[in-house]
Backbone and ligand atoms as CSV (ligand in chain L), in Angstrom:
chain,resi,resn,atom,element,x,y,z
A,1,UNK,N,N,136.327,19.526,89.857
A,1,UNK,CA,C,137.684,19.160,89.425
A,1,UNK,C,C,138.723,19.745,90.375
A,2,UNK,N,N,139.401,19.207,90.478
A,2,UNK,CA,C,140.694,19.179,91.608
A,2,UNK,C,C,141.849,19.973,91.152
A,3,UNK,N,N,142.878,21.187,91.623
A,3,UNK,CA,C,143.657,21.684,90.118
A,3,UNK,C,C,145.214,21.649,91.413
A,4,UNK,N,N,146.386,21.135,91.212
A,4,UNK,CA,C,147.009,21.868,92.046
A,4,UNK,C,C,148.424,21.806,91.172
A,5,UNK,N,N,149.255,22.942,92.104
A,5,UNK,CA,C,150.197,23.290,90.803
A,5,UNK,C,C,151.540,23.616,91.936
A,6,UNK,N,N,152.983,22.925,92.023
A,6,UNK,CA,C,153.865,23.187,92.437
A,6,UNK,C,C,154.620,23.042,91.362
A,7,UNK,N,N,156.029,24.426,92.011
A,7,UNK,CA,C,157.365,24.158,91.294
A,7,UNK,C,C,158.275,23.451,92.276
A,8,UNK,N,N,159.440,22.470,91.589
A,8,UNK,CA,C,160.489,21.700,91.975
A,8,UNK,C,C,161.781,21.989,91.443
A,9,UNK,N,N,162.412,22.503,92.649
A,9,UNK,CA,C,163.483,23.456,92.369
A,9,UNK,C,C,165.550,22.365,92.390
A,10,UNK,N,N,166.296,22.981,91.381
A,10,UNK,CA,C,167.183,22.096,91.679
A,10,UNK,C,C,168.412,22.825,91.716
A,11,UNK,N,N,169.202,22.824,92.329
A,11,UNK,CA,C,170.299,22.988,92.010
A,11,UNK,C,C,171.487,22.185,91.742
A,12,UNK,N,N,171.839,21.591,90.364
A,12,UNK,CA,C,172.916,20.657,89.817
A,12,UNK,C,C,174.385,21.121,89.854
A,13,UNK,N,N,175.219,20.087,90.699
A,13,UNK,CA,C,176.271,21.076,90.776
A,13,UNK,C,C,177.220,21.190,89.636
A,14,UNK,N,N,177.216,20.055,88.879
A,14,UNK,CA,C,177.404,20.065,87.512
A,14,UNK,C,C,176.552,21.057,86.173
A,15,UNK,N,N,177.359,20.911,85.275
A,15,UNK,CA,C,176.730,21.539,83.604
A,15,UNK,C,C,175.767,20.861,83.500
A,16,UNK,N,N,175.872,19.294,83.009
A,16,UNK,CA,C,175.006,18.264,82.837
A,16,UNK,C,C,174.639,17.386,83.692
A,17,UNK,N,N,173.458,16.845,83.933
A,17,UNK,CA,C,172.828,16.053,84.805
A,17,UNK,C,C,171.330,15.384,84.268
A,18,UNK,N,N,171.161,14.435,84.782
A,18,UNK,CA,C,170.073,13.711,84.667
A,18,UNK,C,C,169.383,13.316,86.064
A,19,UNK,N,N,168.409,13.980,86.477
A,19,UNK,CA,C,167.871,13.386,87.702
A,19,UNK,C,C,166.349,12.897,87.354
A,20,UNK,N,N,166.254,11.132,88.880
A,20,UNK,CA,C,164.714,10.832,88.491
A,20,UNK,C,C,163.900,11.618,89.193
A,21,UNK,N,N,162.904,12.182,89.056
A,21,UNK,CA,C,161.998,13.300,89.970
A,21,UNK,C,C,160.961,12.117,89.924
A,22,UNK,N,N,160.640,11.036,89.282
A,22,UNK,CA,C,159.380,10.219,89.832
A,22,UNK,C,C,158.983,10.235,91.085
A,23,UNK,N,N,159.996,10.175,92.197
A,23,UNK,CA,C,159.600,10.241,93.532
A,23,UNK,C,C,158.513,11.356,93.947
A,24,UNK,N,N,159.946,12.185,93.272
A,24,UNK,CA,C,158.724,13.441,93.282
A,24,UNK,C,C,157.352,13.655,93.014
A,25,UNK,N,N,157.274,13.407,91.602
A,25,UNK,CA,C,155.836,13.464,91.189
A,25,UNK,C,C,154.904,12.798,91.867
A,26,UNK,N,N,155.386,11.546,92.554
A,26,UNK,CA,C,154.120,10.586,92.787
A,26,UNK,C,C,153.821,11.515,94.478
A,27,UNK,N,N,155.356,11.648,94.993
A,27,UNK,CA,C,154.520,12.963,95.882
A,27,UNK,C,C,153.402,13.813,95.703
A,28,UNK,N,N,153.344,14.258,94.730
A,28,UNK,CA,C,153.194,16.014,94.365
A,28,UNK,C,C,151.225,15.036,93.987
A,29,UNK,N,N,151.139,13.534,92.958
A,29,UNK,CA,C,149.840,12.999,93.068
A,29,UNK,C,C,148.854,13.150,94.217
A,30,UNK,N,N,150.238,12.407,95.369
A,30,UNK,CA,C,149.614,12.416,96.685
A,30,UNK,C,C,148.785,13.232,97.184
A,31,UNK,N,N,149.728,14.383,97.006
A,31,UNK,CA,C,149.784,15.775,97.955
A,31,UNK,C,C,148.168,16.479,97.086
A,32,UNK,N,N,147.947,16.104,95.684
A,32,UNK,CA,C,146.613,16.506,95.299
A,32,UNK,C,C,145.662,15.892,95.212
A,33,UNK,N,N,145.314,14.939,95.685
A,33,UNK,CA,C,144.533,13.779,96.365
A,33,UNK,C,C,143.889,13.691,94.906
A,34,UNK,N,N,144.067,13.572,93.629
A,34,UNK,CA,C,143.530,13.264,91.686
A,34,UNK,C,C,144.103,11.672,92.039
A,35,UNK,N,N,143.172,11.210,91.984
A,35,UNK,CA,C,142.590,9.652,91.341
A,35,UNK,C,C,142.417,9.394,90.625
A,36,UNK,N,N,142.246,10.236,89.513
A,36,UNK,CA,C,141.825,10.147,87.597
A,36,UNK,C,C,142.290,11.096,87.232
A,37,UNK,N,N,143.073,11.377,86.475
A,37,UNK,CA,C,143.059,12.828,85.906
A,37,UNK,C,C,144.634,12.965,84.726
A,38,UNK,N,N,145.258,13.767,85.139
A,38,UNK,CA,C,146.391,14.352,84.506
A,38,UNK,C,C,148.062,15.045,84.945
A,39,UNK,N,N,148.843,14.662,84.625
A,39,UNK,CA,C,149.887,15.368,84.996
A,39,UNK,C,C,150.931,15.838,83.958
A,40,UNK,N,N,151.093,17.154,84.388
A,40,UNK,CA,C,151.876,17.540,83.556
A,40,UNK,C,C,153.133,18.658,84.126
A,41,UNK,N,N,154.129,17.889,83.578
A,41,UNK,CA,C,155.354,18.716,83.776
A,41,UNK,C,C,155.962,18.902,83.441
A,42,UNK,N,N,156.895,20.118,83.381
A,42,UNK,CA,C,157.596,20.927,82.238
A,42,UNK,C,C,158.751,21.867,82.891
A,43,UNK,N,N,160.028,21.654,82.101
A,43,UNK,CA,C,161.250,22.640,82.909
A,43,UNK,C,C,160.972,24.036,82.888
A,44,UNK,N,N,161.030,24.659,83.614
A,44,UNK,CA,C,160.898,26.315,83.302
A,44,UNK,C,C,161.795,27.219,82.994
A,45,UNK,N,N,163.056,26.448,82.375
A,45,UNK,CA,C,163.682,27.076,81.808
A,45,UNK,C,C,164.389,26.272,80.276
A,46,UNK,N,N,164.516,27.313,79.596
A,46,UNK,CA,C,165.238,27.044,78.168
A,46,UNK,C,C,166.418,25.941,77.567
A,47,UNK,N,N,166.988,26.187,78.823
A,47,UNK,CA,C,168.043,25.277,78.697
A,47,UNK,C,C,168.026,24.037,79.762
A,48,UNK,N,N,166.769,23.191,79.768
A,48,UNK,CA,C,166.483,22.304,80.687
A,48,UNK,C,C,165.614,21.294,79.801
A,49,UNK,N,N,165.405,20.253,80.576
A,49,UNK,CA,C,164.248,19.186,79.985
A,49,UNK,C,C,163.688,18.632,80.864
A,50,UNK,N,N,162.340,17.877,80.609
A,50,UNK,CA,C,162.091,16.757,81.227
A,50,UNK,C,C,160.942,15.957,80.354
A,51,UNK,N,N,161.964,14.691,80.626
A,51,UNK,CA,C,161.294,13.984,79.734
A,51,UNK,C,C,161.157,12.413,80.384
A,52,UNK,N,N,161.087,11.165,79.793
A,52,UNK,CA,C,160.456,9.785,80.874
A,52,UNK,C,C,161.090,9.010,79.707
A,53,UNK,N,N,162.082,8.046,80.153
A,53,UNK,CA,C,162.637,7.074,79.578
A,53,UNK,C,C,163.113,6.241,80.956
A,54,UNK,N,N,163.941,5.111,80.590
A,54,UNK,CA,C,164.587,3.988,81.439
A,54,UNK,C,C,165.737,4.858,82.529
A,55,UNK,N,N,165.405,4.705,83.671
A,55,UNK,CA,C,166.535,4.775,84.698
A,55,UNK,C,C,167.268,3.543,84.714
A,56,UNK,N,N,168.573,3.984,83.452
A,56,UNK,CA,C,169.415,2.966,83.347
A,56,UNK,C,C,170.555,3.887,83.271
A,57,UNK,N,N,171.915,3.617,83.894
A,57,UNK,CA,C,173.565,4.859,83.838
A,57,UNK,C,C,174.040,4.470,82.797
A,58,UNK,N,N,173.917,3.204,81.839
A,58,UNK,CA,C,174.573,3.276,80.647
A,58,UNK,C,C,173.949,4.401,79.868
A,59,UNK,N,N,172.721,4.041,80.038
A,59,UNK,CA,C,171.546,4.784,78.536
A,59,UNK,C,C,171.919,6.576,78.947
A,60,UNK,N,N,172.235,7.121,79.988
A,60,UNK,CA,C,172.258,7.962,80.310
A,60,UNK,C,C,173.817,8.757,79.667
A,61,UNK,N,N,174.803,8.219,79.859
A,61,UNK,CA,C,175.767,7.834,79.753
A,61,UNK,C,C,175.629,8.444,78.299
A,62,UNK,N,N,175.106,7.298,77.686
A,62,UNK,CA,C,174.754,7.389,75.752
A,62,UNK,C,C,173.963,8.516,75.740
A,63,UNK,N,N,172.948,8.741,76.360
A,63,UNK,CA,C,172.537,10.249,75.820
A,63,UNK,C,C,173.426,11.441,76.006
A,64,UNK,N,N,174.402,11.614,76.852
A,64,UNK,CA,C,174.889,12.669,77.076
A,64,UNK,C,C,176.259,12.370,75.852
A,65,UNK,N,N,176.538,11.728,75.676
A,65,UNK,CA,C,177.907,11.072,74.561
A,65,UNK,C,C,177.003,11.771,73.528
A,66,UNK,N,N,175.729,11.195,73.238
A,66,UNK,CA,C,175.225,11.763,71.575
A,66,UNK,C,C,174.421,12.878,71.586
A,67,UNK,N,N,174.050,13.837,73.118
A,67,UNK,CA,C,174.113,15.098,72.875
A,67,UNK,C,C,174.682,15.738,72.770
A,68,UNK,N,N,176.180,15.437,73.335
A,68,UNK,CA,C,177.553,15.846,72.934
A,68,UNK,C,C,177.965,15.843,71.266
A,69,UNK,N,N,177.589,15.175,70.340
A,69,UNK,CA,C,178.083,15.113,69.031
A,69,UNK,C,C,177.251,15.730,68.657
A,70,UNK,N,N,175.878,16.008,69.074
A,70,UNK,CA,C,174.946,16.834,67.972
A,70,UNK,C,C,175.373,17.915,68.451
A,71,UNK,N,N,175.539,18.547,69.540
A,71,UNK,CA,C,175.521,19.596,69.988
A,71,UNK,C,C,176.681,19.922,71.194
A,72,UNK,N,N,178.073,19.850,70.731
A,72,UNK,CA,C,179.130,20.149,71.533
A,72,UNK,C,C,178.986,21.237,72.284
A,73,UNK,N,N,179.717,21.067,73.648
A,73,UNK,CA,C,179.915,22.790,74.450
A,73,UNK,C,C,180.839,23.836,73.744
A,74,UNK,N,N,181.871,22.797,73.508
A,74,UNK,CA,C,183.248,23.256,73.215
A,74,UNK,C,C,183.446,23.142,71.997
A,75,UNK,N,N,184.314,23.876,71.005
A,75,UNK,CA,C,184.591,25.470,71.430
A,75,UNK,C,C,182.733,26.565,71.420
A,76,UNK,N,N,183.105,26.619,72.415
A,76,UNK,CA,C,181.767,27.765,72.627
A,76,UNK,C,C,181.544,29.103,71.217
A,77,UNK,N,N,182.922,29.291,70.944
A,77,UNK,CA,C,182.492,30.386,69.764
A,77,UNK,C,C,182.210,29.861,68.629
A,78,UNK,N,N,181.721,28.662,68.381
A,78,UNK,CA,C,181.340,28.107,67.154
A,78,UNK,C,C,179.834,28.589,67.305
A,79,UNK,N,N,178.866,28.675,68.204
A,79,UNK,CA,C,177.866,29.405,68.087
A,79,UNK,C,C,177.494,31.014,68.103
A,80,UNK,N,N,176.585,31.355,67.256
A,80,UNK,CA,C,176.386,32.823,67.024
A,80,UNK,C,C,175.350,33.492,68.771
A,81,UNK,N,N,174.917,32.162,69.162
A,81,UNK,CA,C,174.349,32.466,70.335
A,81,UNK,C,C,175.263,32.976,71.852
A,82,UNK,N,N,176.713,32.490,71.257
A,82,UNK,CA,C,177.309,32.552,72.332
A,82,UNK,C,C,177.893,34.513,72.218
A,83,UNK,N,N,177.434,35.069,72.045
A,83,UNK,CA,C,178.198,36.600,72.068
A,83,UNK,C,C,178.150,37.017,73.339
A,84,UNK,N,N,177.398,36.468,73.868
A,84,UNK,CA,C,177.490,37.329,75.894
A,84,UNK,C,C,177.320,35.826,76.464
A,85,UNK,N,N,177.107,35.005,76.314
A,85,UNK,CA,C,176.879,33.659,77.126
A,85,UNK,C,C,177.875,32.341,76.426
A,86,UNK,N,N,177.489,31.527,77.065
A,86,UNK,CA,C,178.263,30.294,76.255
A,86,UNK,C,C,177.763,28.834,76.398
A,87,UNK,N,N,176.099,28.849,76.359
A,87,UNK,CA,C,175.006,28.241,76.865
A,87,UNK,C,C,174.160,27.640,75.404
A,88,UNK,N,N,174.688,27.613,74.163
A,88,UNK,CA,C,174.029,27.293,73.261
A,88,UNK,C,C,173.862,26.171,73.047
A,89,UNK,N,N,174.883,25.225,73.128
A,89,UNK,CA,C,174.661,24.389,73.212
A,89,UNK,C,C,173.461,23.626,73.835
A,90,UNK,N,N,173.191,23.989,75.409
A,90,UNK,CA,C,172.275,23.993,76.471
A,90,UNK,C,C,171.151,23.495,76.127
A,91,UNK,N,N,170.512,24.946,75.281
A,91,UNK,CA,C,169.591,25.243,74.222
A,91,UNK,C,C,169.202,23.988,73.403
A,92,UNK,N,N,170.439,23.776,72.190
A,92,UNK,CA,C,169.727,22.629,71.407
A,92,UNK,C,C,169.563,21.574,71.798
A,93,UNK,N,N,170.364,21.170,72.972
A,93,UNK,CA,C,170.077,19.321,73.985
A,93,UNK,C,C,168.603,19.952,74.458
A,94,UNK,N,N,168.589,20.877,75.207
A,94,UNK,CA,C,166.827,20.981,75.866
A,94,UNK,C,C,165.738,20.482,74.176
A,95,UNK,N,N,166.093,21.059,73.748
A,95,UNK,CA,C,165.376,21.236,72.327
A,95,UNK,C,C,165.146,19.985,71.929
A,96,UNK,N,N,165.990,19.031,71.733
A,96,UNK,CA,C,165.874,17.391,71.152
A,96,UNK,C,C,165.273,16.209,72.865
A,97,UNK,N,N,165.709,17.294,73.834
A,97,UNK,CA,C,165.016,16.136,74.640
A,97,UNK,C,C,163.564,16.564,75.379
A,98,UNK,N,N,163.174,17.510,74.843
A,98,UNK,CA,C,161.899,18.319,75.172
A,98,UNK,C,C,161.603,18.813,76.547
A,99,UNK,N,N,160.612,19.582,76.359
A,99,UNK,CA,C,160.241,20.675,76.887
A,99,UNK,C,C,159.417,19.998,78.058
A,100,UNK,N,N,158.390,18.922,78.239
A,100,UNK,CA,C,157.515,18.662,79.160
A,100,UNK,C,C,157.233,17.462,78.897
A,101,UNK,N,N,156.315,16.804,80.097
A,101,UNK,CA,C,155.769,15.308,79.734
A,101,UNK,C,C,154.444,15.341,80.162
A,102,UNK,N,N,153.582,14.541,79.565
A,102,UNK,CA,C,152.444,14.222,80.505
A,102,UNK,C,C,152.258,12.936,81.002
A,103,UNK,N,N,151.620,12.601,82.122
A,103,UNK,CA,C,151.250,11.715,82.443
A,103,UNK,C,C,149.994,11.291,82.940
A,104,UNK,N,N,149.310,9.736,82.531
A,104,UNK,CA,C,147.479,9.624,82.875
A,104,UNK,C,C,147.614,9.098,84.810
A,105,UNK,N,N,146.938,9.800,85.716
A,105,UNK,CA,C,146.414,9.240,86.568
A,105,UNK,C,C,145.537,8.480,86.454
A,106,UNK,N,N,145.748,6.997,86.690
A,106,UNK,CA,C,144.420,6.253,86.940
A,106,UNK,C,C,144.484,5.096,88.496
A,107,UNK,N,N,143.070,5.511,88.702
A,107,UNK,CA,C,143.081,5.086,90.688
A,107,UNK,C,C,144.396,5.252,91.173
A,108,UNK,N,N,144.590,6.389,91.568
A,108,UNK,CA,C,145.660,6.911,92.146
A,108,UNK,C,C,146.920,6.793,91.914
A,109,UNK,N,N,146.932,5.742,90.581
A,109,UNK,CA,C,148.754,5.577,90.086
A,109,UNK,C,C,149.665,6.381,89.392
A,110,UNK,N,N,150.056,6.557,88.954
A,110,UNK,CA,C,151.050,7.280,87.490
A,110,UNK,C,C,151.097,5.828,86.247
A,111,UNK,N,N,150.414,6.117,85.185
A,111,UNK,CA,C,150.196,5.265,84.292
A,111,UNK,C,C,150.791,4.855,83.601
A,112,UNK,N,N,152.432,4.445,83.869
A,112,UNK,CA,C,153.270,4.105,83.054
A,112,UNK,C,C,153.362,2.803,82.466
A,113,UNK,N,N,153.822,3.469,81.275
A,113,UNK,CA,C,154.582,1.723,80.522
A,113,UNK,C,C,155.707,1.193,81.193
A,114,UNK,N,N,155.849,-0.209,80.753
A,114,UNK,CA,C,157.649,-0.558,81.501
A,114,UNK,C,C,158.456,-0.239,81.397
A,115,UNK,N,N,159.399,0.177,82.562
A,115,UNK,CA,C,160.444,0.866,82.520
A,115,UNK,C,C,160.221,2.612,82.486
A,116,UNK,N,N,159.135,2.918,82.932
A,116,UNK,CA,C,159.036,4.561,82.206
A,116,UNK,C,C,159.558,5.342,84.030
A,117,UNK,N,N,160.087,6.439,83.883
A,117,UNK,CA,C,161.038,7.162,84.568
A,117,UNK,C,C,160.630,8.031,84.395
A,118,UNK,N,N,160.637,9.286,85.294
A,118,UNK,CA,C,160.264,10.918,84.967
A,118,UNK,C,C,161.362,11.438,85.209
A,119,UNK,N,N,162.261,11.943,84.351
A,119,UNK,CA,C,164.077,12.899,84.909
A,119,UNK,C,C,163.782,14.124,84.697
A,120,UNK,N,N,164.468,14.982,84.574
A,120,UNK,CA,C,164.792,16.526,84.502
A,120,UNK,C,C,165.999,16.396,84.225
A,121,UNK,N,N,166.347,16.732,82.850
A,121,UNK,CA,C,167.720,17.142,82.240
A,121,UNK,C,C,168.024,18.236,82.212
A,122,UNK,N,N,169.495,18.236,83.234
A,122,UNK,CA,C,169.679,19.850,82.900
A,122,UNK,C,C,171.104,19.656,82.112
A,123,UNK,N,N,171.465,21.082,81.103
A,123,UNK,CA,C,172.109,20.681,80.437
A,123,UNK,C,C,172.896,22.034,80.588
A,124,UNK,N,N,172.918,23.031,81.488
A,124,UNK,CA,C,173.647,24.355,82.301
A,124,UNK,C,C,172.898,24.653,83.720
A,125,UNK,N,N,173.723,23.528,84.429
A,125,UNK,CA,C,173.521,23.396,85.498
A,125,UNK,C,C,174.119,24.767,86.415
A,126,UNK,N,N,174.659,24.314,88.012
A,126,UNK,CA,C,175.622,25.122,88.379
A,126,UNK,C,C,174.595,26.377,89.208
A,127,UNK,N,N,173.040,26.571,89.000
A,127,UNK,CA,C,172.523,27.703,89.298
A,127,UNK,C,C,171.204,27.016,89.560
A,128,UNK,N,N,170.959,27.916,90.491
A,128,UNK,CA,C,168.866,27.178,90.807
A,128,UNK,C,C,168.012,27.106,89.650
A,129,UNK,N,N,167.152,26.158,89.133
A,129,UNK,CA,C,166.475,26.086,88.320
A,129,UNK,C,C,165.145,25.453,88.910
A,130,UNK,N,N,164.160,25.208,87.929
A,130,UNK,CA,C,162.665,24.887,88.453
A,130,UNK,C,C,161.747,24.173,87.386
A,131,UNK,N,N,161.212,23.078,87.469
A,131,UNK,CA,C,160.580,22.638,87.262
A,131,UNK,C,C,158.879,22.529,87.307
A,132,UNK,N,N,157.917,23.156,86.395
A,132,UNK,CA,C,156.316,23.065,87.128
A,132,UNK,C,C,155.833,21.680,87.060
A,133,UNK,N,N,155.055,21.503,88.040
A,133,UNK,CA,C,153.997,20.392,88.405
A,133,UNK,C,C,152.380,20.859,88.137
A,134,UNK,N,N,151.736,20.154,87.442
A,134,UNK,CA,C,150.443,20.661,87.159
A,134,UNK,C,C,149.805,19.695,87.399
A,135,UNK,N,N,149.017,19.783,87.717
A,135,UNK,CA,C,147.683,18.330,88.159
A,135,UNK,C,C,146.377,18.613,88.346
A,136,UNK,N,N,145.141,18.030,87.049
A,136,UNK,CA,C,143.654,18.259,87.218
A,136,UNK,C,C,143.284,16.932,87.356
A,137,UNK,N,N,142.390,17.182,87.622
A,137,UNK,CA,C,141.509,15.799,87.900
A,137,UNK,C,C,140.612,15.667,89.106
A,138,UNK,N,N,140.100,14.304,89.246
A,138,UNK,CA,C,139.342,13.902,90.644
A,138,UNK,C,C,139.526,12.902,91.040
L,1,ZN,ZN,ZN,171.396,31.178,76.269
């Protein structure tokens, strides 16, 4: 079995952002020569996501509008999290748009349904952050 494992590092110059890393990943397939197997990737930090929906700027657009109503920035002291930071918000958008994705390698593809996208949501941008890449298979 084949195992290889990079991080993908970002720096957003914005709070919020949505980027596609598919490019990436299908790199990172390449780069571990798995023909069958598994991928899995996950933000490495708390206040981040990555998750696989439509690379579309409306839909994007709408997610950040209705992570905004569940979970406003502003006013920051409405959270008990905010006593030294002001990142709580951050927190509950990572939280509803999750933590990691997987994906099936089969003969060397990424096994998506239509329309499927790999992003990294960051939701307290502004500072280097990182993403892991995991990949078994043969
Ligand atoms: Zn925090």
């Amino acid at each position: 079995m084949k195992s290889y494992r990079k991080e993908l590092w970002f720096n957003v110059p914005t709070r919020r952002s949505f980027v596609n890393i598919t490019t990436e990943i299908e790199k990172c397939m390449r780069e571990s020569g798995v023909k069958e197997g598994l991928i899995l990737v996950n933000a490495m930090h708390i206040t981040a996501s990555v998750f696989i929906n439509d690379d579309e700027s409306g839909l994007h657009k709408d997610y950040d509008k209705w992570l905004e109503k569940l979970a406003p920035h502003e006013p920051v002291s409405q959270y008990r999290h905010n006593v030294s930071e002001d990142n709580a918000d951050a927190h509950m958008k990572r939280q509803i748009m999750g933590r990691e994705v997987v994906v099936a390698i089969t003969e060397g593809k990424l096994d998506f349904g239509p329309w499927e996208q790999i992003f990294y949501g960051e939701f307290d941008g502004r500072r280097k952050k990182r993403a892991l890449v995991k990949i078994i298979g043969e």
